[in-house]
C-alpha positions as CSV (number, residue, x, y, z in Angstrom):
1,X,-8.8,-11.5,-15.1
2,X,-8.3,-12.4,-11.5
3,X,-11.2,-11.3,-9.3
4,X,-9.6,-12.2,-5.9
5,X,-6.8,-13.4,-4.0
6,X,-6.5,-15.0,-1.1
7,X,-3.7,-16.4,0.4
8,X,-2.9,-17.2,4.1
9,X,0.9,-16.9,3.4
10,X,0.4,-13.3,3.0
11,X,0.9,-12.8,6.9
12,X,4.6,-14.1,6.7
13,X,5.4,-10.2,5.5
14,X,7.8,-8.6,8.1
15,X,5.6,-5.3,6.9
16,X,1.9,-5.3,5.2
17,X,1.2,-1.7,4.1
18,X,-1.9,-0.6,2.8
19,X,-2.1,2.5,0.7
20,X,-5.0,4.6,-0.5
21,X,-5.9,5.9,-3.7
22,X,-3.2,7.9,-5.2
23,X,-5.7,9.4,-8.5
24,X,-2.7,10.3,-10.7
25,X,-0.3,12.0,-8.2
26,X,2.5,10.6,-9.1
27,X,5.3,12.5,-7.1
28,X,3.3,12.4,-3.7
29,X,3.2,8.5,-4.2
30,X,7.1,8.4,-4.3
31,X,7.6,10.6,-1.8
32,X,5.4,8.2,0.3
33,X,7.1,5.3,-0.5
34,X,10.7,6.6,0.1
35,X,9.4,7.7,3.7
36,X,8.6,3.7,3.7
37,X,11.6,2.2,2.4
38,X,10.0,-0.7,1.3
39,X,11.8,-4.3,1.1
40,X,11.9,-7.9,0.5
41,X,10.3,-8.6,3.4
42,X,7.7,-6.4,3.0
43,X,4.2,-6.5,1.4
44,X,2.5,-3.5,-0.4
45,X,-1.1,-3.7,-1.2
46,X,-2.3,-0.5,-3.2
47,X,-5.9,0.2,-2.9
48,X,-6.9,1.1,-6.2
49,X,-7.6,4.3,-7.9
50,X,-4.5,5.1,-9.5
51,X,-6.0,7.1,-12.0
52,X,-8.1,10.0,-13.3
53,X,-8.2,13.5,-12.0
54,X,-4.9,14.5,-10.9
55,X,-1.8,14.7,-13.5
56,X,0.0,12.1,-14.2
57,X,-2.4,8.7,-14.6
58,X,-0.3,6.8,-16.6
59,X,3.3,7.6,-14.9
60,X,1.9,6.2,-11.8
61,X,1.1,3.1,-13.5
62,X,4.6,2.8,-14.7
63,X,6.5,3.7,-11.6
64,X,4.1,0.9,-9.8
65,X,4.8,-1.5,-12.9
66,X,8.3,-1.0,-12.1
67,X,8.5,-1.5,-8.4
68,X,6.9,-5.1,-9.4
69,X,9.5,-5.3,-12.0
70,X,12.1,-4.9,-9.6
71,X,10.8,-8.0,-7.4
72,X,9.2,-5.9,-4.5
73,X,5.7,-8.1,-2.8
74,X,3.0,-5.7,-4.6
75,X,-0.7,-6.4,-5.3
76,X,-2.8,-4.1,-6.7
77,X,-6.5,-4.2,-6.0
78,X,-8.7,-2.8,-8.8
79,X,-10.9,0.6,-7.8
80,X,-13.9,1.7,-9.7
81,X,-11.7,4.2,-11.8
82,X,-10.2,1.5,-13.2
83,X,-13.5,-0.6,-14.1
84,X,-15.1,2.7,-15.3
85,X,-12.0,3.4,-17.7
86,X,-12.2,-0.4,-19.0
87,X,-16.3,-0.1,-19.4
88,X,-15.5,3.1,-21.0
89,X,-13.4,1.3,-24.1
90,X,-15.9,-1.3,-24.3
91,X,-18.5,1.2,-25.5
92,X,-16.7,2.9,-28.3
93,X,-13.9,5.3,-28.5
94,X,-16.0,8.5,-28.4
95,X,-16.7,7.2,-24.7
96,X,-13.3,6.6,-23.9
97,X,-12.4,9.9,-24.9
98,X,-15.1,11.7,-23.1
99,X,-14.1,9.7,-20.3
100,X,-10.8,10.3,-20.3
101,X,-10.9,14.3,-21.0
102,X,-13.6,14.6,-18.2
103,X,-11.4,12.9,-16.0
104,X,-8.1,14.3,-16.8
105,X,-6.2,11.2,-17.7
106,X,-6.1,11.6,-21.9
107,X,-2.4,10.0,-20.7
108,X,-3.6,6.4,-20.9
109,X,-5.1,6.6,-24.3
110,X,-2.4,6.2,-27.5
111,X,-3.1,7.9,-30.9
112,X,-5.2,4.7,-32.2
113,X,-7.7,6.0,-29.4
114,X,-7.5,3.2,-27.6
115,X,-6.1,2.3,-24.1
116,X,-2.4,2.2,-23.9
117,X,-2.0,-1.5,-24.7
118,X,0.4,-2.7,-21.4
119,X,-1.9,-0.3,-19.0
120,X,-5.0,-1.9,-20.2
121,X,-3.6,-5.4,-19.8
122,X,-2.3,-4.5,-16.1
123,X,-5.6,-3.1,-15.7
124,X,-8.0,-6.4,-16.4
125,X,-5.5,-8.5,-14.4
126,X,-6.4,-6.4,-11.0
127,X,-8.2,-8.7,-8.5
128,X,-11.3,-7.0,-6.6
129,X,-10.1,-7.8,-3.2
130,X,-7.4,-9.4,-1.7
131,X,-7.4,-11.9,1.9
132,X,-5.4,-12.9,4.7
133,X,-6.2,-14.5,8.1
134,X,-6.4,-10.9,9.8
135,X,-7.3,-8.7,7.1
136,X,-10.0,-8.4,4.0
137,X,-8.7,-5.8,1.5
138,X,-11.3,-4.5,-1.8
139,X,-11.2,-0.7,-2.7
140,X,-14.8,0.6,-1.6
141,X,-15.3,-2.2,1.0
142,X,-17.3,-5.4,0.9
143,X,-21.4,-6.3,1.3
144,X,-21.3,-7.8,5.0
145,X,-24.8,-9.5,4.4
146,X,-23.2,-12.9,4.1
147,X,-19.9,-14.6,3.6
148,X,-20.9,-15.2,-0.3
149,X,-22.4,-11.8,-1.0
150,X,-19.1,-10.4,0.6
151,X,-16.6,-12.2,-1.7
152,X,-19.0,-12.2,-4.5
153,X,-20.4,-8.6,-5.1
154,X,-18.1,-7.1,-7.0
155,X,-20.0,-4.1,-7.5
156,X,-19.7,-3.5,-3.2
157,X,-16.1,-3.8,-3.7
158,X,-16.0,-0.9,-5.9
159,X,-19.0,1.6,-5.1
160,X,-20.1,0.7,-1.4
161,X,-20.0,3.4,1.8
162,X,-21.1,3.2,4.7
163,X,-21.6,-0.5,5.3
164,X,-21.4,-2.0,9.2
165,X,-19.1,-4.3,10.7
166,X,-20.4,-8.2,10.6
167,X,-17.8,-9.9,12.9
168,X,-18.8,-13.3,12.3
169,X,-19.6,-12.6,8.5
170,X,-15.8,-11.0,8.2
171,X,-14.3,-13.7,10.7
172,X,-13.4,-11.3,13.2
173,X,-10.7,-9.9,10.1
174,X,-10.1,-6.1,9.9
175,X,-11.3,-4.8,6.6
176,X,-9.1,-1.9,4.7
177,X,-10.1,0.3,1.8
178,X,-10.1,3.6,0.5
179,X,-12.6,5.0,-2.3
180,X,-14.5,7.8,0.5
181,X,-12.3,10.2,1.4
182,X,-12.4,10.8,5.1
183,X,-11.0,13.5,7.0
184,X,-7.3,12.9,8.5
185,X,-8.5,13.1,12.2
186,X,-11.4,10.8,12.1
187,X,-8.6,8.0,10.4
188,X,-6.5,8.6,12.8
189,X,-9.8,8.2,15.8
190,X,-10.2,5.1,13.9
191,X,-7.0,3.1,13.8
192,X,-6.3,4.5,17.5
193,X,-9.3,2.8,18.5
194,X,-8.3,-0.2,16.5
195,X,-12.2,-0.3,14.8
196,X,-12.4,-3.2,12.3
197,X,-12.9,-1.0,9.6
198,X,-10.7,1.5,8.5
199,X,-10.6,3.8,5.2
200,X,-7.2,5.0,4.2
201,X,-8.9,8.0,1.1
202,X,-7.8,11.2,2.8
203,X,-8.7,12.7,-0.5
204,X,-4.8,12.9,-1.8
205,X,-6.1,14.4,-5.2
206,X,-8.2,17.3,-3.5
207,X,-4.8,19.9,-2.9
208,X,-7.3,22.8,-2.4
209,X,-9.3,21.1,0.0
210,X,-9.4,21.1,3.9
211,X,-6.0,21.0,6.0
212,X,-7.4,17.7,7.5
213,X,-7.4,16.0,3.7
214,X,-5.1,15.8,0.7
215,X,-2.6,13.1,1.9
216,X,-1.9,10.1,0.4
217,X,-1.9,7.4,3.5
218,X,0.2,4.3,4.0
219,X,-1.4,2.2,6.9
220,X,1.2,-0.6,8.4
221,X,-1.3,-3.2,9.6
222,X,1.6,-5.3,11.2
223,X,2.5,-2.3,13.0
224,X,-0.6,0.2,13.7
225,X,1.1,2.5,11.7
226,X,-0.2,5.8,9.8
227,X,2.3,7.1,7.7
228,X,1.3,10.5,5.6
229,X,1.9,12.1,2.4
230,X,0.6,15.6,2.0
231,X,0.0,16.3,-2.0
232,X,2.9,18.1,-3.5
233,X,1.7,17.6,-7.1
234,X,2.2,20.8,-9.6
C-alpha cells in the first residue's frame, strides 16, 4: 500500500481538478465529468469516499477503474469509507456484512462474502494524501501541529474537521479535501476569497437535503474554478 504521494511534476497538468466525495452516485459523477471533458493534459485527483450510502458503490469503482484504464492522469486518495470497509473484512465476514448492509454498499461484497477481489486490491493501493508545490491533498485534511504529524497521521487524514491553517507548517500550500459536507455558498465564500483551505463535500449523497447541498464539486485549482453537479441519482 502506498500511503502518500508526492511529486513536484504534478504541477506540469494544463488542468488539476479536485473532486469531492461521490458516496456511490454513480450517474452524478459522470455527468460531472462530461461537464469537465477531461484530457491528457489534465490531472484528476478524487477525494475519497467513493462508497457506501448511495446506490451504486461498486459501479463507481469500475467507471473510475476505467478512466485510468483508458490512460487519463487519476489519483485516487483513500477516504475513511474506504479504511472502514477494509478494517471491516479484517474482523470477520459477519462485520463486513453488517457493514456493508448498514451502509448500503452489499455491491462490493461477492458470494464468498468477501470483498470483490479487484475493488479490494484498488482499495489498499489508495495513498492517504497526495502533494505538489502549491497544493496538500488528504480526504478529511491534515494535523497542522508540525510538518511530521501532518504527513504522518494518517488517522487526521481520514477523520479530522475543523483544523486551522499553519502557513509555515503547510509551506504556504493550499490544502483540498472533502469528508464534511459544507453548504454550497460557504464553498463558494471560500474559494472567492482564495482561503488556504477549502472543502469540496457539498453532501452529493444527501438528495433530500437543503438546496444549498447535494452536488458533487469539481474544484480546478489551476483555474479557481467550481464546477457543480446537482445529484440526479434514482
Amino acid at each position: 500500500m502506498s500511503t502518500h504521494t508526492f511529486d513536484s511534476s504534478l504541477q506540469k497538468y494544463h488542468r488539476q481538478l479536485f473532486i469531492g466525495d461521490i458516496h456511490g452516485c454513480l450517474r452524478s459523477m459522470r455527468a460531472l465529468w462530461d461537464k469537465l471533458q477531461v484530457g491528457p493534459t489534465d490531472l484528476v485527483i478524487f477525494l475519497g469516499d467513493y462508497i457506501d450510502k448511495g446506490p451504486n458503490s461498486a459501479k463507481v469503482i469500475y467507471q473510475i477503474q476505467k478512466w485510468q484504464n483508458e490512460g487519463l492522469h487519476i489519483i485516487c486518495i483513500r477516504g475513511n469509507h474506504e479504511e472502514i470497509l477494509l478494517q471491516s473484512e479484517e474482523q470477520g465476514q459477519e462485520a463486513l456484512a453488517a457493514y456493508t448492509k448498514r451502509m448500503k454498499s452489499t455491491d462490493l461484497v461477492n458470494k464468498k462474502g468477501e470483498i470483490i477481489t479487484s475493488i479490494k486490491k484498488w482499495l489498499q493501493e489508495l495513498p492517504y494524501f497526495v502533494a505538489s508545490e502549491k497544493w496538500l491533498a488528504a480526504h478529511a485534511g491534515f494535523d497542522l501541529r508540525s510538518v511530521s504529524t501532518m504527513f504522518q497521521n494518517e488517522i487526521a487524514m481520514l477523520t479530522i474537521r475543523n483544523f486551522e491553517y499553519q502557513p509555515t507548517v503547510a509551506g504556504n500550500r493550499t490544502i483540498l479535501h472533502g469528508h464534511n459536507p459544507m453548504p454550497l455558498t460557504e464553498i463558494q465564500r471560500r474559494i472567492a476569497q482564495k482561503e488556504k483551505i477549502l472543502g469540496l463535500d457539498n453532501g452529493c449523497v444527501y438528495k433530500d437535503s437543503a438546496h444549498d447541498m447535494q452536488h458533487l464539486l469539481c474544484y480546478s485549482f489551476t483555474e479557481g474554478k467550481l464546477i457543480l453537479q446537482k445529484n440526479i441519482e434514482h
